[in-house]
C-alpha positions in Angstrom: 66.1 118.9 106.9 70.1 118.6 107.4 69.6 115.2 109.3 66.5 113.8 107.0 69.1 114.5 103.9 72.0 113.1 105.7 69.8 109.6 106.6 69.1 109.8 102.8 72.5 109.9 101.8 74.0 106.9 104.2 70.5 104.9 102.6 72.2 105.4 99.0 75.5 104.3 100.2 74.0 101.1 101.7 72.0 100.1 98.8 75.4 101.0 96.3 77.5 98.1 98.6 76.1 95.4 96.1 77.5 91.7 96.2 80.8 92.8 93.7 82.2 95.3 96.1 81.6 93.5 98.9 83.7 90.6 97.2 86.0 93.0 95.9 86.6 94.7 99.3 87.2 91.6 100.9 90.1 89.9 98.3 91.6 92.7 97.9 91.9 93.6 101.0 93.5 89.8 102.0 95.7 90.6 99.1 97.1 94.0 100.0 97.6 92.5 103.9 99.7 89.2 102.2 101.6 91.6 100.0 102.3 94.1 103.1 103.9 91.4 105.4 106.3 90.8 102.3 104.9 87.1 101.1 104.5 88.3 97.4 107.5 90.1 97.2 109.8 87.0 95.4 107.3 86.3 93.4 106.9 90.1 91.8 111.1 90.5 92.0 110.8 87.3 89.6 108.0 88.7 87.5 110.4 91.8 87.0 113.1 90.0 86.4 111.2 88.2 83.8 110.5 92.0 81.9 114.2 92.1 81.6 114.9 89.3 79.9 112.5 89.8 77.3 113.5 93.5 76.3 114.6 93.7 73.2 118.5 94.7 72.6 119.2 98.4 72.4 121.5 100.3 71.0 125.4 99.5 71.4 127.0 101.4 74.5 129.9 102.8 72.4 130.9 105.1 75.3 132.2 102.0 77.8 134.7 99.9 77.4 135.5 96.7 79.7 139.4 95.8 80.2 139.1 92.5 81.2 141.3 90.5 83.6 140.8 87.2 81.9 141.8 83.3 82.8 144.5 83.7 79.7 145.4 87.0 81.1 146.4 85.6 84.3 148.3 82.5 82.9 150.4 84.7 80.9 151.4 87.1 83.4 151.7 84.1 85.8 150.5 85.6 89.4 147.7 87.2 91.2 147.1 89.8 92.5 149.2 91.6 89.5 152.0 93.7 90.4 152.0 97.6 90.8 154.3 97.6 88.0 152.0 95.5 85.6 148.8 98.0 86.2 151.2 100.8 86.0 152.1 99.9 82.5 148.6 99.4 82.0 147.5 102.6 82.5 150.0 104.2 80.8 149.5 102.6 77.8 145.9 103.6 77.9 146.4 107.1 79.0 148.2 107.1 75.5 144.2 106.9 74.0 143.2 109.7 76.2 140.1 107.9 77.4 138.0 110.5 79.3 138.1 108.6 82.6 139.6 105.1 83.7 137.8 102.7 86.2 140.0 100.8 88.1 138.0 98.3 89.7 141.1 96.6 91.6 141.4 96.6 95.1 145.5 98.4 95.5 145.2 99.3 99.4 148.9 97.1 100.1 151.8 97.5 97.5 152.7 94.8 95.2 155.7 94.7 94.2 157.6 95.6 91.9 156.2 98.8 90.5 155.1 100.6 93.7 157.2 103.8 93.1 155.9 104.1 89.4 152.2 103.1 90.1 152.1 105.9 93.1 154.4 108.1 90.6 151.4 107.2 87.6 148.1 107.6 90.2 149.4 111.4 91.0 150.0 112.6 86.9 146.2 111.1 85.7 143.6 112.9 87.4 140.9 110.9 85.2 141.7 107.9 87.0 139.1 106.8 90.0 139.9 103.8 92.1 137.3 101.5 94.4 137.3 101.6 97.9 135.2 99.4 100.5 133.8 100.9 103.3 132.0 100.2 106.1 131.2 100.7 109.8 133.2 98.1 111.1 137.0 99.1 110.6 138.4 95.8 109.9 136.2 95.2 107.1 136.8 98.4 105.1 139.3 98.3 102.1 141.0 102.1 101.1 141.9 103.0 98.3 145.3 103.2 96.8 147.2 106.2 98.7 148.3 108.2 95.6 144.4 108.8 94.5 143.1 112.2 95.6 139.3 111.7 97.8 136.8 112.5 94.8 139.1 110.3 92.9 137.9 107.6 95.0 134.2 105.6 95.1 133.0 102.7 96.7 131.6 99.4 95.4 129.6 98.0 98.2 126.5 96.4 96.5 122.8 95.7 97.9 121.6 92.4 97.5 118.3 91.9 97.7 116.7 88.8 99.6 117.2 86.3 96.6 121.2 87.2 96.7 120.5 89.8 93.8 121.5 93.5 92.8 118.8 95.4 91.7 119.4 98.6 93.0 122.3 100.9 92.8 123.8 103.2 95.7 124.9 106.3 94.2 126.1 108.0 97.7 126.2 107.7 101.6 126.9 109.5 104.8 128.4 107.9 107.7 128.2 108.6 111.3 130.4 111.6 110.7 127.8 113.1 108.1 130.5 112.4 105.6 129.4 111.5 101.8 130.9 108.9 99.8 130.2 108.5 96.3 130.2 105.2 94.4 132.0 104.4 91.9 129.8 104.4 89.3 128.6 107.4 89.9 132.6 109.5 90.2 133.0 107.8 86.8 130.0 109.0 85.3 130.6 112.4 87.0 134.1 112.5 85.1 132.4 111.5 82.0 129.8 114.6 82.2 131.8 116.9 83.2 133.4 117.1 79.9 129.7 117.9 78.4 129.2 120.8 80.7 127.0 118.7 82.7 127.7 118.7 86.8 124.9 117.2 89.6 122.9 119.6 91.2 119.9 119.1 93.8 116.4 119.0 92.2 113.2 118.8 93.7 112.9 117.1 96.8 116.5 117.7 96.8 117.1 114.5 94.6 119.9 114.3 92.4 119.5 116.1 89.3 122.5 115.7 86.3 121.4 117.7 83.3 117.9 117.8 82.8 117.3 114.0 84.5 116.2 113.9 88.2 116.8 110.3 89.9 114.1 110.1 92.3 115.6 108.2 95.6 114.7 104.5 96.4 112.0 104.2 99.6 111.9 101.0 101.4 108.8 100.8 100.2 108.7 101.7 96.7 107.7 99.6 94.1 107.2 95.6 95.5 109.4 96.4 98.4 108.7 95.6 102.0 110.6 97.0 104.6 114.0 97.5 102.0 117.3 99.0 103.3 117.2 102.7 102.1 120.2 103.4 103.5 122.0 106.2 101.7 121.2 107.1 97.6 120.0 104.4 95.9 117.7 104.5 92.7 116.6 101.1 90.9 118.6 100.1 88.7 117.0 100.0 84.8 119.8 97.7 83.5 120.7 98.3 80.2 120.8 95.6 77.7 123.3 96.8 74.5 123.8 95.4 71.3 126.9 94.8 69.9 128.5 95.9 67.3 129.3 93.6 64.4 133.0 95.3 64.3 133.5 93.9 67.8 133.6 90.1 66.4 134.0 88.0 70.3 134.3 91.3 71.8 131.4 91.3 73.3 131.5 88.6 76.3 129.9 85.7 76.8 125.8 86.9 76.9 125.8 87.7 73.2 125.2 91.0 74.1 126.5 94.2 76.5 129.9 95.6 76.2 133.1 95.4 74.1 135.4 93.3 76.3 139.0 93.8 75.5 142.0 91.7 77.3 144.1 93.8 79.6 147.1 91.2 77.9 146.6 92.7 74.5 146.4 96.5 76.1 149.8 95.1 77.4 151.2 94.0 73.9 149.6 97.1 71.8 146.9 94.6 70.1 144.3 97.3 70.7 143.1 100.3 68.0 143.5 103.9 69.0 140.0 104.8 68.4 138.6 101.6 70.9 139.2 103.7 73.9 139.8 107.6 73.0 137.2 109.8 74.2 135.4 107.0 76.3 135.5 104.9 79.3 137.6 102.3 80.0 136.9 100.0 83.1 139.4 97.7 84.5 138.4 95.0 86.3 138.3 90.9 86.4 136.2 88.8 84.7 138.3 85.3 85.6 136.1 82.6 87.1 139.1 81.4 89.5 138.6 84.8 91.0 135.0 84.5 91.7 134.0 88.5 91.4 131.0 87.4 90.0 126.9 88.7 91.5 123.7 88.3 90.4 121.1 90.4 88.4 117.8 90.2 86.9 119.1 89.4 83.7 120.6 86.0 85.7 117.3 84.7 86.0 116.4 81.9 84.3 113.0 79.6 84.5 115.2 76.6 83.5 118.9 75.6 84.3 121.6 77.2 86.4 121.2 81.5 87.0 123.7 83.1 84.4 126.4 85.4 86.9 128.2 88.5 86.0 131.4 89.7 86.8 131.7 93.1 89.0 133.4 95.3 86.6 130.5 94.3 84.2 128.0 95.1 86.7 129.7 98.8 87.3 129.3 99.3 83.4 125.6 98.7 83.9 125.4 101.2 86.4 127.5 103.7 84.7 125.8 103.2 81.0 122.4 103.8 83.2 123.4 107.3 84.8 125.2 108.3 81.1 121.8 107.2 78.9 119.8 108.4 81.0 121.4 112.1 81.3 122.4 112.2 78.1 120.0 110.0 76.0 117.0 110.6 78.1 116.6 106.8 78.6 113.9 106.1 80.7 114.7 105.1 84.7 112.6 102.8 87.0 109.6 104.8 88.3 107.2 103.0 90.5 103.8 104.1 91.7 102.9 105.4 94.7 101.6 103.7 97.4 97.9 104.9 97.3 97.8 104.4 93.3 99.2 100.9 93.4 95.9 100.1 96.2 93.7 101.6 93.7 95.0 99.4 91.1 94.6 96.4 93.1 91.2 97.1 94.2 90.4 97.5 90.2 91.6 94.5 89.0 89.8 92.6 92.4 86.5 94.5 90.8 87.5 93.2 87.5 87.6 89.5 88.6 84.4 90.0 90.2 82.3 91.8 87.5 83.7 89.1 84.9 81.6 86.4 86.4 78.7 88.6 87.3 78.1 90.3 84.6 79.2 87.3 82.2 76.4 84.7 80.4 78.2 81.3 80.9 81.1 80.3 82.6 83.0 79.9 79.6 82.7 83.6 78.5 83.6 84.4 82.0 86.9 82.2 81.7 87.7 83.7 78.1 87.3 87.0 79.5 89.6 86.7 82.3 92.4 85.0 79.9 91.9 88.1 77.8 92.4 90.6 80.7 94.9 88.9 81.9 97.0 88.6 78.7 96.2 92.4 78.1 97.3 93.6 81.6 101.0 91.8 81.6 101.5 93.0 77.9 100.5 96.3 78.7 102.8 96.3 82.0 105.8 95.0 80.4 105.0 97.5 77.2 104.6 100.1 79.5 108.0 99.0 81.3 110.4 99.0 78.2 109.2 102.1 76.6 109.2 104.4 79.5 110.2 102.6 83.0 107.6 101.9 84.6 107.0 99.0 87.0 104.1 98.4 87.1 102.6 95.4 90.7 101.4 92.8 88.0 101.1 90.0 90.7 99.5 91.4 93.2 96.5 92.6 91.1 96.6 89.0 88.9 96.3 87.3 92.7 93.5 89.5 93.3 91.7 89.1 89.7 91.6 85.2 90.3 91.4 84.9 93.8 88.2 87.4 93.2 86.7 85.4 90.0 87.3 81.8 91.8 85.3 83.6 94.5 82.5 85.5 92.7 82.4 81.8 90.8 81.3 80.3 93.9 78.5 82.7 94.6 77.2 82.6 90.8 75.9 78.8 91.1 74.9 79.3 94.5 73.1 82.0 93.3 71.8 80.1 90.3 71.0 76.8 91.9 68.4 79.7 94.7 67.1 81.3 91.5 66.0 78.0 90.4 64.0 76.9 93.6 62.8 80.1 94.3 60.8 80.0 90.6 59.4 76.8 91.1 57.9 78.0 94.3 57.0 81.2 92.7 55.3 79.9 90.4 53.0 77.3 92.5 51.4 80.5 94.7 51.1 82.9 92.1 48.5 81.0 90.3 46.4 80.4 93.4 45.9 84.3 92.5 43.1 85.5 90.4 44.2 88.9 89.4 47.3 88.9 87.0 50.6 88.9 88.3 54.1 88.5 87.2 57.7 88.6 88.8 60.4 89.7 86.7 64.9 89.3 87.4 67.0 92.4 87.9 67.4 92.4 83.8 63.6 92.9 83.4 62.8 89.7 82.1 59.7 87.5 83.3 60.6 84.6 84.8 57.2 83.6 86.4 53.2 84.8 85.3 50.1 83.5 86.3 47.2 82.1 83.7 45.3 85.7 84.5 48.5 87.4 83.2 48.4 85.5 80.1 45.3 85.5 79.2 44.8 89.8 80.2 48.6 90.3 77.8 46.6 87.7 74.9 50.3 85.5 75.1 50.9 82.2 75.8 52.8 81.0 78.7 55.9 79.6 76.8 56.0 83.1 74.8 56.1 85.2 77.5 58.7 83.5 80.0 62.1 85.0 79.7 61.3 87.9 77.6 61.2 91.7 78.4 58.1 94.2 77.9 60.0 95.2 74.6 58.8 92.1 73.4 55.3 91.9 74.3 53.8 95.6 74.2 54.5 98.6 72.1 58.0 100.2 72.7 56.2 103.6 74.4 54.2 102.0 76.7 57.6 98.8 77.0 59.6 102.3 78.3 57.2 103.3 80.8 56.6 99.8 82.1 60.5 99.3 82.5 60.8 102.7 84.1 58.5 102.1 86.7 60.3 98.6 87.5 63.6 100.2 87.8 62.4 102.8 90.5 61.2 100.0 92.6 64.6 97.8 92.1 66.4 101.2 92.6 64.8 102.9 95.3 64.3 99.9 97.1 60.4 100.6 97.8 57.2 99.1 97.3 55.3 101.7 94.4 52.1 101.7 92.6 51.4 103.1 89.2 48.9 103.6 86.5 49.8 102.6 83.0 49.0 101.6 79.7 49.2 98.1 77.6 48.2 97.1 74.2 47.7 92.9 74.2 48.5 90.8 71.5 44.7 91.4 70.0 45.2 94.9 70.0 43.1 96.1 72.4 44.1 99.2 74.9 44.1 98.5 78.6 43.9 101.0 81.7 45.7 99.2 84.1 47.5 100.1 88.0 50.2 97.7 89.1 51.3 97.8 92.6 55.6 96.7 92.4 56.8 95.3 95.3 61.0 93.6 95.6 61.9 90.3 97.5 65.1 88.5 97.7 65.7 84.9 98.4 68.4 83.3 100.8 70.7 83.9 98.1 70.3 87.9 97.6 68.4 87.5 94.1 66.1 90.0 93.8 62.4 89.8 92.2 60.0 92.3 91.4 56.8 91.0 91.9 53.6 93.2 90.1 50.1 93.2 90.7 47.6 94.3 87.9 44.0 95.5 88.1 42.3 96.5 85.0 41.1 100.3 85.9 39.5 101.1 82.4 35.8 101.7 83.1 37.5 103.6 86.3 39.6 106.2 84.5 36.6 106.7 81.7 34.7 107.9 84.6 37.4 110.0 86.4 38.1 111.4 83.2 34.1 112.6 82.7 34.9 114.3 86.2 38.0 116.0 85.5 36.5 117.5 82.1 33.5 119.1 84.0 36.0 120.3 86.7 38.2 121.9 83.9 35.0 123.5 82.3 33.8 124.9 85.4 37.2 126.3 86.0 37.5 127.5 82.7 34.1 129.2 83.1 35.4 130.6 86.4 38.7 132.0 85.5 36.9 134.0 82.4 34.0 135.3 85.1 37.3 136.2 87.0 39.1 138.6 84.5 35.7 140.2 83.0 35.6 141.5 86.4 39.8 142.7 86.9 38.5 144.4 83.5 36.2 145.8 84.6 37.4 146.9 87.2 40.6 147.9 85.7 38.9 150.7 83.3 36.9 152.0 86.5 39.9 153.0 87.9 42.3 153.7 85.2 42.3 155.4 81.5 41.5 153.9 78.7 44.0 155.3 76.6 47.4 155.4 79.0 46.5 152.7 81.7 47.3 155.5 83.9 45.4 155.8 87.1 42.2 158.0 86.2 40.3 161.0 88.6 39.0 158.7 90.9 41.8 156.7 91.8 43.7 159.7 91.9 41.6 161.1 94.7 41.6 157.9 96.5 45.4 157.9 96.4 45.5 161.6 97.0 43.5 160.9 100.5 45.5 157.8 101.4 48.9 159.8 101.1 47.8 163.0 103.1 46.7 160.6 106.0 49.9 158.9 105.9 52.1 161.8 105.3 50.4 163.0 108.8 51.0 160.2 110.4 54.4 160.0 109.9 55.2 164.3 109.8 56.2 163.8 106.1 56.2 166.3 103.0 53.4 165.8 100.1 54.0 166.9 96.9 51.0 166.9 94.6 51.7 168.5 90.6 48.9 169.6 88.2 50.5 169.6 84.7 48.7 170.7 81.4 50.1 170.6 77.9 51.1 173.6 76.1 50.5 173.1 72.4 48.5 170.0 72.6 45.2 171.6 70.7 47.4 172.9 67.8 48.6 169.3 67.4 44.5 167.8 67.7 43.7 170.4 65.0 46.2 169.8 62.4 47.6 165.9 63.1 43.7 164.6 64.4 42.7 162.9 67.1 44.6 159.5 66.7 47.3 161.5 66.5 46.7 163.5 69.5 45.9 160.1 71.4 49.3 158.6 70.4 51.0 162.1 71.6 49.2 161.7 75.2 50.9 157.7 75.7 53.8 158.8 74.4 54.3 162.2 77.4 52.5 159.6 79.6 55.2 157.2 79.3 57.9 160.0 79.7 56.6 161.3 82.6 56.6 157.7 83.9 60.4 157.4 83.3 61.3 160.0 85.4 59.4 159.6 88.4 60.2 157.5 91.6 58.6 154.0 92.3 56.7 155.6 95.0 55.4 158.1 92.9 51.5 158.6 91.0 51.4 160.1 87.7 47.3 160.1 86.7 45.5 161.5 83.8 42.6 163.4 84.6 40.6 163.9 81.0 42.3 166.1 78.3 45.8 167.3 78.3 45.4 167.3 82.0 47.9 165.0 84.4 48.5 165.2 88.0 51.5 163.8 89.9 51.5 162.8 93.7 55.0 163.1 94.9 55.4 160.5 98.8 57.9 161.4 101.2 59.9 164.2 99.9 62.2 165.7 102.5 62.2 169.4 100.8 60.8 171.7 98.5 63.8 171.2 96.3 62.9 167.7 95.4 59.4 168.5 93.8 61.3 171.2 92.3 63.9 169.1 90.6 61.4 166.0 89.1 59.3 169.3 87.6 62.4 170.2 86.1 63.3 166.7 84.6 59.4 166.6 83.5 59.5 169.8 81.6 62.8 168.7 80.1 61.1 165.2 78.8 58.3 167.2 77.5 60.7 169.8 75.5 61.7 166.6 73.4 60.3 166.6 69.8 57.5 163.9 69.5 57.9 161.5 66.1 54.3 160.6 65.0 54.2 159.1 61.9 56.8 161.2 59.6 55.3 164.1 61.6 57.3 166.0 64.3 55.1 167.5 67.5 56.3 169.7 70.1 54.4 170.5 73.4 55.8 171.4 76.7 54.3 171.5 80.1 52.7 174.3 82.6 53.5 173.4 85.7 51.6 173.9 89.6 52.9 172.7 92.5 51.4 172.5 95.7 53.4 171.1 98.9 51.3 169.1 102.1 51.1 170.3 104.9 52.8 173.9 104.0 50.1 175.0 100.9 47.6 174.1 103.8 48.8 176.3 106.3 47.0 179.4 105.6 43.1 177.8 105.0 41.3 176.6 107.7 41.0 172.7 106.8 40.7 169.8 109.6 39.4 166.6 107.7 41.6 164.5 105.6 39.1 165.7 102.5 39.9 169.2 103.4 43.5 169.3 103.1 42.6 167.2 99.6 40.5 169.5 97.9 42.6 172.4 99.1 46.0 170.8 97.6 44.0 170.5 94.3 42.5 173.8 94.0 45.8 175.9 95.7 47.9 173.4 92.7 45.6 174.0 89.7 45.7 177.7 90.9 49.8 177.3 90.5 49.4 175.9 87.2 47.5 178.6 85.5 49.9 180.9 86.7 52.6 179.1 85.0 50.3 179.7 82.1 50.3 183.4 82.7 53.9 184.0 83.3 54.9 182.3 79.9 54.0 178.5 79.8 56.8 175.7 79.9 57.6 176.2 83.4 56.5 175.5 87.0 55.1 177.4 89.9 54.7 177.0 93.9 51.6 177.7 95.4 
């Protein structure tokens, strides 16, 4: 049975792997090998670039400000790099705002003099100042930090470029051979920022970096349209932000039209600056000159046209910083990607899609309307999806596998079609060398080829019937049944026969049995072809049969329970359907033999009703009948399954108590009976009271003193030695129960 429904199963699963999934299994499948070997991965880096630049503007990073090293700068002070004594004044003049941290995103590992003294003096009194460091494995390419600054008042700028020479993703921390960590300088900034909220990192799930209530889930060299990325240390993606500006900023504001206020380190220098531009925020230092060629690459560089837009360092550390600050403090969405098994699932959808758009289209053009459609609603809903809550969403990949899929499943259709056509014709040419009527229908239930015997049985013409559906032709009943038969034969695969009904065009009711049989051409299309035979004058007859049949069963079945009647009110009382005298005996003798068979006890009661004339007299006889069903039915309730309560005529009942394994036990269902029978009696709005004189007599110890050897014997004996107990429960005071 196990293996029979097992072979059932796999026959399902075959028959389910239609054309579409086979299609679909084999794009997508080339699709997710192209994208693993890392041949799409430009392409979606440029399609998320893309989702950058159009974001709308948010709101104006107030809490950053950028102290820029400009061309004019450096002209006016007249050399590079600027003295010690130059970014000493600097800071001091900004210290004077009380900023809550300064980012000085200079390189100071050698002294420049003058200044030294002061600078080193200056570094040691401002404990909100953090400084950039290089490092690296290679000794001779790392750059300290100036000597004055205190370790966590140190972080590193090392960037990740990505294979197109561009930062998208931000190292927060690294260990190095040592186990050492080194945080970035974004992140030391940001730290000093939040710790003035009351907000300090902690480890969150997965032990990822949690600040406040915002975890940053850690960068896998797979995740998103990664292949193969360096995952070296902490690094999340990086959901650059793209800030207004304020209107009270005027040219503040760089050269992009939008980001953060810009102000000249020259007019920090010469007090040109407002106390409130830089007091409770963060100012960065850092060089934005194009002689000095700090300058990297972002998404927001890209451009479809002309030369990519660059942006300096320090303006690429404000990005970072404003991200870890909005996002702990504003709740601004980070980059989330999918994981791996969703973003298959996706791309096997949209390969289904592609494939189901041309299958299950009319026309070509439909088919190409549809796919512009899904399409256009896909990349909308990706880049929607990406600006209002992060996520990045593998666009290309299922786009390649939506086309690559519909150019493919396009190829098949007018194959497909072209088959359909030839097969008809040819169809058609044998079918009406047949003289009983015959039809073949499509997969969608419409005919598509009929013989003249079809035609003329249905009362259509040909050019009426081809390409229309048994809704059309017959009544919508008999249209149902007609279509549910076809669809267990395209389903199930298997060649049926079935009896059914049709009305023709003239009106006139048909018997018919069609035998449905499938066939496929070279090109998989599938036909049901059906048989017809007109079975009227059959079924008539078969009919006449089965309506004698059901007659003489009919006839049959009432003989049958005339005689369980019968036999029924030999055995039992009319008037409680209990077991009458002559049952009882028969039951009696049974349970003696098979009491001594098995060396068992036998009880055996003989109850009479005390009071039960008084109630005849006064309350009559219907009364007196309802009184007996009613102690009947109590007695019933109190006995064991394999007990025998009988009525023998009167008042008079007798119990047969099986298996009892001492005296005790008869003794205790008397009690319960005589307890049953104490209970007032409600007839009508009269009240009766009986109760019940018990004898008991016990197989095989009542037997011991008489001289019995049959079966019958020890019967009559129990009776007689029982009934003798029971009037003398009557002597002694009625309402109780005596042994023999």
């Amino acid at each position: 049975m196990h293996l029979n429904s097992t072979i059932l199963k796999l026959r399902h699963i075959s028959a389910a792997i239609n054309r579409e999934i086979l299609t679909t299994l084999g794009v997508a499948g080339c699709v997710l090998v192209v994208r693993a070997l890392g041949l799409l991965q430009f392409l979606e880096l440029f399609l998320f670039d893309q989702f950058f630049l159009l974001r709308p503007q948010e709101t104006s990073e107030q809490r950053v400000v950028i102290v820029t090293i400009d061309e004019g700068t450096l002209r006016r002070l007249g050399s590079w790099p600027l003295s010690d004594k130059k970014i000493h004044q600097s800071l001091e003049k900004l210290q004077k705002y009380q900023p809550r941290a300064i980012g000085l995103h200079i390189f100071r590992d050698l002294p420049v003099q003058p200044g030294t003294d002061e600078l080193t003096a200056t570094l040691k009194t401002m404990p909100n100042v953090v400084g950039i460091e290089k490092i690296s494995e290679q000794y001779s390419d790392r750059i300290p930090a100036h000597p004055a600054l205190k370790p966590q008042q140190v972080g590193f700028n090392n960037l990740l470029f990505d294979a197109d020479g561009k930062v998208r993703r931000n190292l927060l921390y690294l260990h190095d051979s040592q186990n050492r960590r080194y945080d970035s300088f974004a992140l030391r900034v940001a730290q000093l920022y939040l710790r003035q909220e009351n907000i300090l990192p902690t480890s969150g799930r997965n032990n990822y970096l949690r600040m406040g209530d915002t975890l940053f889930e850690r960068f896998r060299s797979h995740s998103g349209s990664y292949v193969n990325a360096d995952a070296k240390g902490y690094q999340i993606i990086a959901n650059f932000p793209k800030p207004q500006c304020l209107p009270a900023w005027n040219e503040q504001c760089g050269r992009h039209g939008w980001g953060f206020r810009q102000v000249s380190l020259l007019d920090v220098l010469e007090n040109r600056v407002a106390d409130d531009w830089f007091r409770d925020r963060i100012v960065l230092i850092g060089t934005t000159a194009s002689s000095l060629q700090d300058f990297t690459l972002i998404p927001y560089s890209s451009r479809l046209m002309g030369q990519a837009e660059t942006f300096a360092g320090v303006e690429l550390q404000a990005f970072f910083i404003s991200e870890l600050l909005s996002a702990t403090l504003d709740q601004r969405p980070l980059i989330k990607v999918w994981p791996d098994s969703l973003e298959i699932g996706w791309i096997f959808l949209w390969s289904y899609f592609g494939s189901i758009t041309w299958w299950r289209s009319q026309s070509g053009r439909s088919a190409f309307f549809t796919a512009i459609i899904l399409c256009a609603v896909a990349c909308g809903g990706a880049f929607l999806i990406f600006i209002l809550d992060g996520w990045w969403i593998p666009i290309f990949p299922a786009m390649l596998a939506f086309t690559a899929t519909a150019i493919a499943t396009g190829c098949q259709v007018i194959y497909v079609n072209n088959e359909l056509k030839r097969s008809t014709d040819f169809l058609h040419q044998i079918i009406n060398t047949i003289a009983d009527p015959v039809y073949v229908k499509d997969r969608h239930h419409r005919l598509i080829v009929v013989n003249e015997a079809y035609c003329k049985l249905i009362g259509y013409a040909y050019n009426d019937v081809i390409n229309q559906t048994d809704y059309s032709l017959f009544p919508k009943t008999q249209a149902e049944v007609l279509i549910q038969h076809d669809k267990l034969v395209l389903e199930g695969n298997q060649p049926s026969e079935h009896e059914e009904e049709i009305t023709n065009s003239w009106d006139e009711t048909f018997l018919i049995s069609t035998k449905r049989s499938l066939h496929r051409d070279a090109a998989g299309n599938q036909y049901l072809v059906g048989v017809i035979r007109d079975i009227t004058e059959r079924k008539q007859y078969e009919e006449d049969l089965i309506r004698k049949a059901e007659e003489l069963h009919r006839s049959n079945r009432e003989l049958r329970q005339s005689e369980d009647k019968l036999r029924f009110l030999a055995f039992h009382d009319p008037l409680t359907g209990l077991p009458n005298r002559k049952l009882f005996m028969e039951q009696l003798q049974e349970s003696i033999e098979w009491s001594r068979k098995n060396n068992l006890l036998l009880g055996l009661l003989f109850i009479d009703l005390d009071g039960f004339k008084q109630v005849n007299d006064t309350l009559g006889h219907e009364m007196g009948d309802r009184l007996l069903i009613t102690v009947a039915g109590r007695m019933n309730n109190v006995l064991r399954s394999s007990d025998t309560v009988a009525r023998l005529g009167g008042d008079e009942f007798t119990i047969i108590l099986r298996s009892i394994p001492k005296l005790e036990v008869a003794a205790k269902i008397a009690d319960k009976i005589l307890t049953v029978m104490s209970e007032p009696i409600v007839l009508d709005n009269n009240i009766a009271r009986v109760s019940a004189s018990i004898g008991i007599s016990i197989y095989p110890l009542s037997c011991c003193g008489a001289r019995v050897e049959t079966t019958e014997e020890y019967r009559d004996t129990l009776i007689r030695q029982a009934d003798t107990a029971m009037y003398r429960a009557k002597h002694y005071g009625k309402n109780r129960y005596e042994f023999a």
